[in-house]
C-alpha positions as CSV (number, residue, x, y, z in Angstrom):
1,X,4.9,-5.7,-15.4
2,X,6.0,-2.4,-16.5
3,X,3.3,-0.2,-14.9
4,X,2.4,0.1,-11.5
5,X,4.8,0.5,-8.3
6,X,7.4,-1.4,-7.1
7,X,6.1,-3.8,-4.4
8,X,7.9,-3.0,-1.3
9,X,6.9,0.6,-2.1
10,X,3.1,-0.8,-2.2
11,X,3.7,-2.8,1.1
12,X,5.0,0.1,2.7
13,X,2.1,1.7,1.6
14,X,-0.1,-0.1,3.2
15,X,1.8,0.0,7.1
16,X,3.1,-3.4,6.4
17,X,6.8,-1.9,7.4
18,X,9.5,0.2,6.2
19,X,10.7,-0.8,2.3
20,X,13.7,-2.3,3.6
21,X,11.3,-4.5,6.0
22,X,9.1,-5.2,3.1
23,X,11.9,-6.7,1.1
24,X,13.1,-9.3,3.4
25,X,8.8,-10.3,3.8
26,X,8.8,-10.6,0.6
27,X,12.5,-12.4,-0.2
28,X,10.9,-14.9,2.9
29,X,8.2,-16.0,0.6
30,X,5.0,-14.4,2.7
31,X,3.9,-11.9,0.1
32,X,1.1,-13.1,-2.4
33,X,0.4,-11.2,-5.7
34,X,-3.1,-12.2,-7.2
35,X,-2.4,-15.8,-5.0
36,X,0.8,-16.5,-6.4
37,X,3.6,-16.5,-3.9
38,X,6.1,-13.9,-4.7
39,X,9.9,-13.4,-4.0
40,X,11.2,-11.1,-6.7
41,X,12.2,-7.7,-5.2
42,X,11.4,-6.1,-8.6
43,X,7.7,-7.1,-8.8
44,X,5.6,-3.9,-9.5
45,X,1.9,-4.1,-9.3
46,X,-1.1,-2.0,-9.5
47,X,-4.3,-1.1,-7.6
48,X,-6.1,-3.9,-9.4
49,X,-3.7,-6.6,-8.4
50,X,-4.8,-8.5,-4.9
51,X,-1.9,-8.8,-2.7
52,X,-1.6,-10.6,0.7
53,X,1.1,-10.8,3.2
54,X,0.9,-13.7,5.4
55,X,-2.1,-14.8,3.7
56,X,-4.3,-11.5,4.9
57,X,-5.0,-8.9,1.9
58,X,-3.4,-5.5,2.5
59,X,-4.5,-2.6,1.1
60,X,-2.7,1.1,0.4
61,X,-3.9,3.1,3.5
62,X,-4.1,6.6,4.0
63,X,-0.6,7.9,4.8
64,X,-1.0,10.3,7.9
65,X,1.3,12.1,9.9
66,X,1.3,13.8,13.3
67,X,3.3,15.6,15.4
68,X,3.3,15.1,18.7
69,X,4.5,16.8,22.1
70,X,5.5,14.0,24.4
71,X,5.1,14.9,28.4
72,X,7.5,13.4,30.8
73,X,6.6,10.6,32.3
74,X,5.7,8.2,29.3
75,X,7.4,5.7,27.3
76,X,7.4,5.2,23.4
77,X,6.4,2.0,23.4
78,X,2.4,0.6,22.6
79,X,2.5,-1.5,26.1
80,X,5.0,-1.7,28.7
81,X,6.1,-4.8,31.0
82,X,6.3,-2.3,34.1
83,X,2.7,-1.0,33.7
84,X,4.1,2.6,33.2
85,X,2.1,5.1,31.1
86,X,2.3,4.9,27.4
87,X,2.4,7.3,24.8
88,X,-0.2,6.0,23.1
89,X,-2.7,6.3,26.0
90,X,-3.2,9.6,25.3
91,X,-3.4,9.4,21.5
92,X,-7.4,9.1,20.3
93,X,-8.1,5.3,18.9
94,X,-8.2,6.0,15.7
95,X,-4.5,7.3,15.7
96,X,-3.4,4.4,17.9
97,X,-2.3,2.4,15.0
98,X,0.2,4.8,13.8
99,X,4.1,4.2,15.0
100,X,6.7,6.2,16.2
101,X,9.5,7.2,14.5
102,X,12.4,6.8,17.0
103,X,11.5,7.9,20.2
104,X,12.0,9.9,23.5
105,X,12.8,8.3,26.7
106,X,10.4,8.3,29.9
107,X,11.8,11.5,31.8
108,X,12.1,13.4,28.3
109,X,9.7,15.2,26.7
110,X,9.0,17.6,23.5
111,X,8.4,16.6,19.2
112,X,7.2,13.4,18.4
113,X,6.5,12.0,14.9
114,X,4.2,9.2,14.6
115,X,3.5,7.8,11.1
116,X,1.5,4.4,9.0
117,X,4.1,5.8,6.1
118,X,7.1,3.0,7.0
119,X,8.9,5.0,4.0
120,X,8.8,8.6,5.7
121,X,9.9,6.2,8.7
122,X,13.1,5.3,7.2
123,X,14.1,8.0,5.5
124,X,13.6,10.1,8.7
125,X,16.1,7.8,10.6
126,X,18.3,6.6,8.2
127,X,22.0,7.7,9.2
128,X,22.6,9.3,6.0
129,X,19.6,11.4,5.8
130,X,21.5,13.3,8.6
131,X,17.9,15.3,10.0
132,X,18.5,17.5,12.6
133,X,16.9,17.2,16.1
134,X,17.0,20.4,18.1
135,X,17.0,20.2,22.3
136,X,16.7,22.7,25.4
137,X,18.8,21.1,27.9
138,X,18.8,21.9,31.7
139,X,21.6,20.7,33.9
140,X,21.9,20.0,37.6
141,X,24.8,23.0,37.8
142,X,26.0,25.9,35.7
143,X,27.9,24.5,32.7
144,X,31.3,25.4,32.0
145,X,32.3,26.9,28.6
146,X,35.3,24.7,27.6
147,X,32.9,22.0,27.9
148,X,31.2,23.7,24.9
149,X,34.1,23.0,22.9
150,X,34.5,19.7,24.0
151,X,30.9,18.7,23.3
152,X,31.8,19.5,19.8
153,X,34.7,18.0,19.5
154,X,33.4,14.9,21.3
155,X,33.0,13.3,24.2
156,X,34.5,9.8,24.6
157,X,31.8,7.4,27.0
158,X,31.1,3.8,27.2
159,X,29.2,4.1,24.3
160,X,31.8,5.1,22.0
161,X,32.8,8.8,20.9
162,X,29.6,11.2,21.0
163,X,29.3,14.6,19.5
164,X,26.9,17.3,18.7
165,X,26.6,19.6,16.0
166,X,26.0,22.6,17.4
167,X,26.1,23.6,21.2
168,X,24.7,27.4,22.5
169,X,24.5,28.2,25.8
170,X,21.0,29.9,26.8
171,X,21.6,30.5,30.4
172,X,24.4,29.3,32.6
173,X,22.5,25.9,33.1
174,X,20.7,26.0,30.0
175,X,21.7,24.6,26.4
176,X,20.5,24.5,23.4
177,X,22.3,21.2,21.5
178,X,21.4,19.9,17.6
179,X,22.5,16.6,16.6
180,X,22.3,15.1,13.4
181,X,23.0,11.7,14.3
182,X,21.6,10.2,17.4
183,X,22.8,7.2,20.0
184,X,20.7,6.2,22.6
185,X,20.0,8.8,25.3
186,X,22.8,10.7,23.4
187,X,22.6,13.9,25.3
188,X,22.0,12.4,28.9
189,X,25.1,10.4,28.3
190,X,27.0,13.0,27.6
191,X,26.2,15.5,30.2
192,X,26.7,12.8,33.0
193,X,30.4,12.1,31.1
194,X,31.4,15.6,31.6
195,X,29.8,15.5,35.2
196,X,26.0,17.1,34.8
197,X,23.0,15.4,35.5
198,X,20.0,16.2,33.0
199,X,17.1,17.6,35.1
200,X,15.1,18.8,31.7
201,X,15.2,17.5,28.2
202,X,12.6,19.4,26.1
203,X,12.9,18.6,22.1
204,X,11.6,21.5,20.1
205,X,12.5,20.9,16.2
206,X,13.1,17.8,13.7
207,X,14.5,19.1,10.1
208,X,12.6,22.6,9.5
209,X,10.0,21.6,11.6
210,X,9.0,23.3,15.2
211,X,7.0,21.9,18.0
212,X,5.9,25.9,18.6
213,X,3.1,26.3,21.0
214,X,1.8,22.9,20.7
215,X,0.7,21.7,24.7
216,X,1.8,18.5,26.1
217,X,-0.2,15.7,25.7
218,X,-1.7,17.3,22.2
219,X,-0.9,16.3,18.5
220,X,-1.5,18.1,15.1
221,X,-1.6,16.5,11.4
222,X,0.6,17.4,9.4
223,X,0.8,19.1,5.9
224,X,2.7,17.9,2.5
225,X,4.8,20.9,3.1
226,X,5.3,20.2,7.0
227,X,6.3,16.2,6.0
228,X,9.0,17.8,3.6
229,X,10.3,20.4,6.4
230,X,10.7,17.0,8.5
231,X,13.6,16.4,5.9
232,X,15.4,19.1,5.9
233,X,19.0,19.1,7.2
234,X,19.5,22.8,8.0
235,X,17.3,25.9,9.3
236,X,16.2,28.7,6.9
């Protein structure tokens, strides 16, 4: 078929998953194109064509995209074992469908992205997109300025060797960090390697993109223009 879109781009389309994702649903046999099973990767189809993933139609939806401002206290997940607080309860139903592009852990806070585009998904956290993520840090003590340095060079922890890409000091227990790639609580593991604890983790950009004056707890749709700011790797 030499028209239409390739089908993992469709499935993606239609919050099925990420492209990559879509590929292995459809290399497993569980996609249907006009009720013939599917498993070619290269399959494009159109709007006409009827396709099903575990035998329930799908259908392109809307792609939207929000920003969010994450209070402290909640976890990135849609339902949590321990009964805490979600992210999601304070998101209106209609939105609650949407997932979260990587995430923030329960005592941080700040920018948010939550998404149905499983493509703007990947590209966001795929290692080689390298999209910068902006912090204010606040430490338990004043911070000492050949560990500047050191957090550029980087740190060796238990998780490996972690660096940022740019360290400023703001106060003398305040810093401003920007990675590029991110580990798990990156930044918390790398104060307490050096001997701080984190008292305040506030994230305020992704790409080009500012959380500004947005309050916790609130969210704002996104523009064309603000998705492509998500992308970009350096400040203007």
């Amino acid at each position: 078929m030499s028209e239409g879109v390739r089908l993992n781009k469709y499935l993606a389309s239609c919050a099925v998953g990420s492209r990559r994702a879509c590929d292995e649903l459809i290399a497993s046999g569980r996609v249907e194109v006009n009720g013939a099973p599917c498993v070619k990767l290269a399959t494009r189809v159109t709007p006409s064509d009827h396709v099903r993933v575990d035998g329930k139609r799908v259908i392109p939806k809307e792609e939207v995209v929000i920003i969010f401002h994450k209070p402290r206290g909640f976890v990135c997940t849609r339902s949590d074992e321990l009964g805490r607080k979600t992210i999601y309860d304070l998101l209106p139903p209609a939105l609650q469908s949407l997932h979260h592009v990587g995430r923030l852990d329960t005592d941080s806070e700040g920018m948010l992205i939550l998404t149905n585009d499983g493509d703007l998904s990947q590209r966001l956290m795929h290692p080689s997109k390298s999209v910068e993520k902006e912090y204010l840090v606040t430490s338990n003590q004043a911070f000492e300025n050949s560990h500047l340095d050191q957090f550029l060079a980087g740190v060796y922890t238990d998780e490996g060797k972690l660096k940022a890409k740019h360290i400023e000091r703001i106060s003398a227990r305040r810093i401003k960090v920007v990675l590029d790639h991110g580990a798990k609580r990156q930044i918390r593991v790398m104060f307490d390697s050096l001997g701080y604890q984190v008292t305040k983790l506030l994230r305020v950009r992704i790409g080009n993109l500012w959380l500004g004056d947005l309050e916790p707890s609130r969210y704002a749709v996104l523009t064309p223009k603000e998705i492509e700011m998500l992308l970009a790797t350096k400040k203007d």
